[in-house]
N, C-alpha and C positions, 0 to 999 in steps of 0.2 A: 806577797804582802803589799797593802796598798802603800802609796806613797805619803808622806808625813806631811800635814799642811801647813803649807805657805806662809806666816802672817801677812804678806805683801800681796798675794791671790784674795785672802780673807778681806783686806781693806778694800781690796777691788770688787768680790762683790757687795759690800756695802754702799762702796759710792760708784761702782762703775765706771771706772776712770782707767785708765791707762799709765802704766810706769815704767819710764824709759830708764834700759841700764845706762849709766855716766851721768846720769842727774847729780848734780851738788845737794852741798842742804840750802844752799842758798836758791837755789832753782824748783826742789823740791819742795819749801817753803812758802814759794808763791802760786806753786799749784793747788797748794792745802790753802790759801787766800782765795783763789781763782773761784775753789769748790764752792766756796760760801757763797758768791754772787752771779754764778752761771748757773745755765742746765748741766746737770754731769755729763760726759759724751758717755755712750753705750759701746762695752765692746764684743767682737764676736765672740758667737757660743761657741765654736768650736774648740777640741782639744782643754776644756775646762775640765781639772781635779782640781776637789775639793776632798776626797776622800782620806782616809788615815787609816794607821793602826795605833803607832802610838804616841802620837801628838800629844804636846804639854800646852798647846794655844788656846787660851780659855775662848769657846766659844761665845763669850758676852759681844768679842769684837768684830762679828760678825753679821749676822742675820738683817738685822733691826736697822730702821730705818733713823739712825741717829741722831742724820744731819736734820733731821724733822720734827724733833721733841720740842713739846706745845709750852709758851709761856705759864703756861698754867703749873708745871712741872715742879718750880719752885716753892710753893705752897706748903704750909703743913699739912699733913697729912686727915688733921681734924678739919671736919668740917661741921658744916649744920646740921644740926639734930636731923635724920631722914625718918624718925619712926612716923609713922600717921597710920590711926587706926584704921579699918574695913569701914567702920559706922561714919569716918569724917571726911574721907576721900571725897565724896562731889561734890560737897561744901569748900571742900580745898581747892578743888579745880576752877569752881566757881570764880573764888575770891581772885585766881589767880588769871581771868578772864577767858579760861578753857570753856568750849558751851562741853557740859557736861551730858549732852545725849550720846555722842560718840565716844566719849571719856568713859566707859565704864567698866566695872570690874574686869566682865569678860573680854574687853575690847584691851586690856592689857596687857591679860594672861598669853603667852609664847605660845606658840602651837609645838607641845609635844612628840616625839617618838617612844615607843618601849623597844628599849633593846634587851633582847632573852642575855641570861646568861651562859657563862660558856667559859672557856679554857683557849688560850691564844698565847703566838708567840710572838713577847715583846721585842722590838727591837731591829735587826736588820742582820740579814749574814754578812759576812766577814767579803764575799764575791758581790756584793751590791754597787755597782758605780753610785758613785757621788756619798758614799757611806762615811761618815764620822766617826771619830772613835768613842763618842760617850754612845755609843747605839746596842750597847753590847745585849745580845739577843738573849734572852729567857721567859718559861714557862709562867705566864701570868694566870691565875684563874679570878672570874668573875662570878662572886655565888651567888647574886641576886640581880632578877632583871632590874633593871634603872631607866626613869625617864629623861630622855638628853633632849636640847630644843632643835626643832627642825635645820631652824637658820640661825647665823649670828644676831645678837640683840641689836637693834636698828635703831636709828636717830626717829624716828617715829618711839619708838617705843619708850628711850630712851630720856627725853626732851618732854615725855609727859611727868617722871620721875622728877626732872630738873627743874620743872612748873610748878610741881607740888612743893618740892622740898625745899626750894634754892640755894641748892646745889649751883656750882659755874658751869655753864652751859660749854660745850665741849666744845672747838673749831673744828671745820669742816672744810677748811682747804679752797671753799667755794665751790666743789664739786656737785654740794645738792646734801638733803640731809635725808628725808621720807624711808623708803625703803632699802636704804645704805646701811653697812656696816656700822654701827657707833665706833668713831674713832678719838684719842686723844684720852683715854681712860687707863687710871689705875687701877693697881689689883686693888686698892682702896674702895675705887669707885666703884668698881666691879661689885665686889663683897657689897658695899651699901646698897648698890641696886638690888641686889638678890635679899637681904635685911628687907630691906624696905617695900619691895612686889610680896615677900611672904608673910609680909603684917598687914597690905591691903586684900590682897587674895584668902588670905588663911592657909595656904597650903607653903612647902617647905622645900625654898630653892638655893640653889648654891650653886659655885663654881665645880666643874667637874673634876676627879682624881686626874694624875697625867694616866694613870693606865685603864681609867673609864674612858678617857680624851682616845688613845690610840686604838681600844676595842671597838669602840664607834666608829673611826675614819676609816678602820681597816674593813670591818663592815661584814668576816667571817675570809680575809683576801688575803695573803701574806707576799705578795706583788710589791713592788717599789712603791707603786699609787696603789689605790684601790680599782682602778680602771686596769691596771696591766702592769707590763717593767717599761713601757714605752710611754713616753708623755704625748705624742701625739699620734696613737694607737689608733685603726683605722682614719686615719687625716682627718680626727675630730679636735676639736677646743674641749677640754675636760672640767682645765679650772685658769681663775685669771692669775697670773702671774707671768713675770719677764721671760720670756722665753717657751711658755706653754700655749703661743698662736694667738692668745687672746688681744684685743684691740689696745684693752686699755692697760695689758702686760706691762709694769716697768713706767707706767702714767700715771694712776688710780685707781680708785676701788669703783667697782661695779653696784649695782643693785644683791639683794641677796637672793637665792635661788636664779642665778642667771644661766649656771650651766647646770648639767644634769645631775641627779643624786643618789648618792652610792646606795647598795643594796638593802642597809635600813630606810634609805628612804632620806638620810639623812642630806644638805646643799652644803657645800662652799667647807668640805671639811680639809681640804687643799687651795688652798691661795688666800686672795681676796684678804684678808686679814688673818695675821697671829692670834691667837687665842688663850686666856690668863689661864690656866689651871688652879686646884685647890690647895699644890704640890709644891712640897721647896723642893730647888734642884739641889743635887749629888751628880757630880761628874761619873761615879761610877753609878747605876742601879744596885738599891741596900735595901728595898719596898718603902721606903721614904713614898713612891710612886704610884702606890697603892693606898695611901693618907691623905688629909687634908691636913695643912701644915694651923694649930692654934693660931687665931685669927688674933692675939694679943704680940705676937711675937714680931719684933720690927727691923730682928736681925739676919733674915737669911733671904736669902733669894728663892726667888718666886717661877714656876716654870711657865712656859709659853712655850706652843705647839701649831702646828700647821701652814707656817708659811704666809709670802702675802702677796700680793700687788708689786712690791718691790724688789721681790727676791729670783732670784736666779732656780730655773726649774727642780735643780735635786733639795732643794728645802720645800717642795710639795710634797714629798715621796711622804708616807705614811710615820716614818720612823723619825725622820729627823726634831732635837729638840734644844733649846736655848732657854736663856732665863735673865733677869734682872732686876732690881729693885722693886718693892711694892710701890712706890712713888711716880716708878716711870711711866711716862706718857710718851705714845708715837703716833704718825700718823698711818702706822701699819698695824697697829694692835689694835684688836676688840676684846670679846667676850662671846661666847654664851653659855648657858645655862642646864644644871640637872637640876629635876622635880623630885625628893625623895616621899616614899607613902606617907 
C-alpha cells in the first residue's frame, strides 16, 4: 500500500521550501512571511512521495501555483459582453488599432488534431510511484472522434480576443507573451474565449471533458507519461517542468510546442501549464469526467489537468488531476481547446 500523503510534503511541493522538525509557530510563522518576499529555495528530488491510497488531504493544497494568483483574481466573474459577430470582427479589430490583414478569421482559428475514438484506461494503477488517490483507474470509452487544439491557447492568440472584446488583458510575469501559454485565466475566461472564437469562426469550440483531456495526453500510452514510466527516458527533456531537465523547470513557461509531441501529434500535454477542463471534480470518479459541468452553475469545482512549469515531475504523469474555483487565476494555468462538428 502506498504511503498516505503528507499535508507538510504537499505545502512543500507547492512552495518548495523546506521544513525543519522543532520549528515553533513563532519561527514557522516568519517563514510563511519570508515566502512572500523571497525566491522559494528548491529542494532535492530525491526520496520524494507523494503517492497514497487513502489520503483525506484535499488536493486543492497542492499543485497550483498559489503563491502567484493574479490581481485580477478578485473581480466578478461577469465581464464585458464578448459576443462579436463573423460579419463585425475586422471592423472590430480595426477600431481597436489591430491592422486587420493579419487579424483574420483564419489567422485566429487553433490549429487542430482529430483524435479517433477508442476505449482507455483511466486513471493510474495502484503500483504507479508518485500516484494519488483520486487516480482511481477505470475503463473510459470515447465514442466519437473529437478535434483537440494542437498547443495550449497562447498570448498571441489570446490578446487578439482581449483587443476585440475588452476583456482585462491577462499578466504575463514579464516573460514575453507571443507564442506563450496564455496565463492568469479562468474557467470564466476560458469558456468566453471559446463563446466568443465560435461566434467569430462559426464553428463550435469548448473546453475539453477531463476524460477527452486524459485520452488525448495519453495518446493510445498507459505509461506514467506518455513518453514512458521514466521522466527522463533516453536522457531527453520531454516536457517543462521542475524537475523534468527542462531549463526553465521550476522558473517559467516556455513557448508552446517546445518539446516534442505525443503520438497524436499533440505539444505541451505534460507541463508547461495546467489546463481548465469542461469537468467539475469529484474526488472519487462517478463520470461526472465524461461531462461538461452547465456553464450556469457557480457552485462546484472546476477540474485542471496536466501539470506545469512549477510542479514537481509526478504531476506530469498522464493521470494526475486537481481542481478549483471557476474564478481562479494562476500563473501556472492555461487552457486549450476542443472543435466539435
Amino acid at each position: 500500500m502506498n504511503q498516505q500523503i503528507n499535508p507538510f510534503l504537499r505545502l512543500r511541493n507547492r512552495a518548495r521550501v523546506w521544513t525543519f522538525p522543532g520549528l515553533g509557530v513563532v519561527a514557522l510563522s516568519g517563514l510563511m512571511v519570508w515566502l512572500w518576499v523571497a525566491k522559494p529555495l528548491q529542494p532535492p528530488m530525491s526520496n520524494l512521495t507523494i503517492s497514497a491510497e487513502d489520503s483525506e488531504v484535499p488536493l486543492a493544497t497542492g499543485p497550483v501555483d498559489v503563491l502567484e494568483e493574479s490581481p485580477q483574481a478578485s473581480e466578478a466573474a461577469a465581464a464585458p459582453d464578448s459576443r462579436v459577430t463573423r460579419e463585425s470582427f475586422i471592423s472590430k479589430a480595426m477600431e481597436q488599432g489591430i491592422d486587420p490583414k493579419p487579424v483574420s478569421i483564419e489567422a485566429i482559428e487553433p490549429q487542430m488534431v482529430e483524435v479517433p475514438a477508442g476505449t482507455f484506461r483511466m486513471g493510474s494503477p495502484k503500483s504507479e510511484p508518485g500516484r494519488n488517490s483520486n487516480e482511481r483507474q477505470h475503463t473510459v470509452t470515447i465514442a466519437r472522434p473529437f478535434r483537440i487544439g494542437r498547443t495550449e491557447v497562447t498570448f498571441a492568440e489570446y490578446d487578439i480576443f482581449v483587443a476585440t472584446t475588452g476583456r482585462p488583458r491577462p499578466l504575463d510575469r514579464g516573460w514575453g507573451r507571443g507564442k506563450r501559454p496564455v496565463i492568469y485565466v479562468s474557467w470564466w475566461d476560458a469558456f468566453a474565449y471559446a463563446d466568443w472564437l465560435s461566434q467569430v469562426t462559426g464553428k463550435r469550440y469548448r473546453l475539453p471533458t477531463e476524460a477527452e483531456w486524459e485520452y488525448a495526453a495519453r495518446a493510445g500510452t498507459q505509461t506514467a507519461y506518455w513518453w514512458g514510466d521514466e521522466v527522463d527516458r533516453d536522457d531527453k527533456v520531454w516536457a517543462n517542468c521542475y524537475g523534468c531537465g527542462s531549463e526553465s523547470g521550476g522558473e517559467q513557461t516556455v513557448p508552446v510546442g517546445s518539446y516534442e509531441a505525443n503520438a497524436f501529434g499533440l505539444y505541451d500535454m505534460a507541463g508547461n501549464v495546467w489546463e481548465w477542463t469542461c469537468s467539475e471534480y469529484f474526488y472519487e470518479y462517478n463520470g461526472a469526467e465524461q461531462h461538461c459541468i452547465d456553464r450556469d452553475r457557480t457552485d462546484s469545482r472546476r477540474v485542471f489537468r496536466g501539470g506545469s512549469w512549477f510542479n514537481l515531475q509526478p504531476w506530469a504523469r498522464s493521470a494526475p488531476r486537481d481542481y478549483w474555483s471557476p474564478d481562479y487565476r494562476s500563473s501556472s494555468l492555461g487552457f486549450r481547446l476542443v472543435q466539435d462538428p
